[in-house]
C-alpha positions as CSV (number, residue, x, y, z in Angstrom):
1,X,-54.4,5.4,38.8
2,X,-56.2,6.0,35.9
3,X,-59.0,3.1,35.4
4,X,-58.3,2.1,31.8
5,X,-61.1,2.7,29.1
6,X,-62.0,5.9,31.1
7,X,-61.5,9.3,32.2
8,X,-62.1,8.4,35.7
9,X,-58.7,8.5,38.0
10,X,-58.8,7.0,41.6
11,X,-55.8,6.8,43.9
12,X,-54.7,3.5,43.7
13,X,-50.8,3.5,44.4
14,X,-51.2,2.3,48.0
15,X,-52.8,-0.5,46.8
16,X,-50.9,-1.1,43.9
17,X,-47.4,-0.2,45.0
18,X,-46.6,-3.5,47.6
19,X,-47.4,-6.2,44.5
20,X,-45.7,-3.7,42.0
21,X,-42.6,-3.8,44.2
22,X,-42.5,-7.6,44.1
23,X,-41.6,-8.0,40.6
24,X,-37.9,-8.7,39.9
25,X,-35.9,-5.8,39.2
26,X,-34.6,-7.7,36.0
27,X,-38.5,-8.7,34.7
28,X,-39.1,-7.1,31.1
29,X,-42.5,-5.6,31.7
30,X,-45.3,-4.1,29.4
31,X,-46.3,-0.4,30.3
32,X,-50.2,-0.7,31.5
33,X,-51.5,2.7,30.1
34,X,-50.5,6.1,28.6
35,X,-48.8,6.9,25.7
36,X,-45.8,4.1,25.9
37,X,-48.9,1.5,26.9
38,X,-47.7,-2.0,25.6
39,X,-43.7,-1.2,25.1
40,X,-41.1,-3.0,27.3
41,X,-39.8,-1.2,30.4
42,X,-37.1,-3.2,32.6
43,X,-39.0,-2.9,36.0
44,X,-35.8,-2.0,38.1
45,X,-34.7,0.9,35.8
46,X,-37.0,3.3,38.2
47,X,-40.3,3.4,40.0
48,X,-43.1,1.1,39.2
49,X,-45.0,4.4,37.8
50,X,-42.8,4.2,34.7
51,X,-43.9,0.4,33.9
52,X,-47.9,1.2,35.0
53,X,-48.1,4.0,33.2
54,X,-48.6,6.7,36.1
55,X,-45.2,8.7,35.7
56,X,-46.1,12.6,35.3
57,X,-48.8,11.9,33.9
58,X,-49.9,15.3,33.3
59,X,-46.6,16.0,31.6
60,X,-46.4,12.9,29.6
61,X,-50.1,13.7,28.5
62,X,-48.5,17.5,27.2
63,X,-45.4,16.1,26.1
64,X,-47.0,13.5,23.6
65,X,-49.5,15.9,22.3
66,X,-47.2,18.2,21.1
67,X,-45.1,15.2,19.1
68,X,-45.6,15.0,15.2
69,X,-44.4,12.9,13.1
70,X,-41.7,14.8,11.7
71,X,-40.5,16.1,15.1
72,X,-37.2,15.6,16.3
73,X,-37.1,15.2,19.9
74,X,-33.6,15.2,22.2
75,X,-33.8,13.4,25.3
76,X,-31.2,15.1,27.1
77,X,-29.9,13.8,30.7
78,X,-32.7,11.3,30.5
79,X,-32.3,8.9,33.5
80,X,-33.8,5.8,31.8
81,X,-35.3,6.6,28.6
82,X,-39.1,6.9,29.3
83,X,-39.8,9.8,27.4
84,X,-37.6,8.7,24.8
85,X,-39.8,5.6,24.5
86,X,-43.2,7.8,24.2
87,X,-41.6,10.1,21.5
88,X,-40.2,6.3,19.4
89,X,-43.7,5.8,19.1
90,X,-44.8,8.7,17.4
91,X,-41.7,10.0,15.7
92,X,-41.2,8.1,12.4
């Protein structure tokens, strides 16, 4: 897990992932960090990686930087959206 504020990353998930599976799979959740940090996720639509922020992060990190605002971006075969949601918030 990235620490927010920071470059540092430390490997949190097997302290984070017994609380993060505790909320509802219906909850509307904020993402914690990263590119989507502060949209809505519904925490049951996949892994609590999505709604922290941690999902491929490396990818997410390349796929965001190479988004403009004129870009047009196909999600194709996306299973719930979460690169759809990063590319809504810089494609205008």
């Amino acid at each position: 897990m990235r620490i927010p504020g920071t470059a540092l990353e430390i490997p949190l998930g097997w302290l984070v992932a017994p609380i993060a599976n505790l909320v509802p799979s219906s909850a509307s959740v904020r993402i914690l960090q990263g590119p989507a940090r502060g949209l809505r996720w519904i925490a049951g639509s996949g892994v609590p990686n999505y709604w922290l922020g941690t999902y491929e992060r490396n990818k997410v990190r390349e796929f965001s930087s190479l988004l403009r605002s004129d870009s047009v971006v196909y999600d194709i075969g996306a299973h719930a959206g979460y690169y759809s949601l990063i590319a809504a918030r810089t494609v205008k």
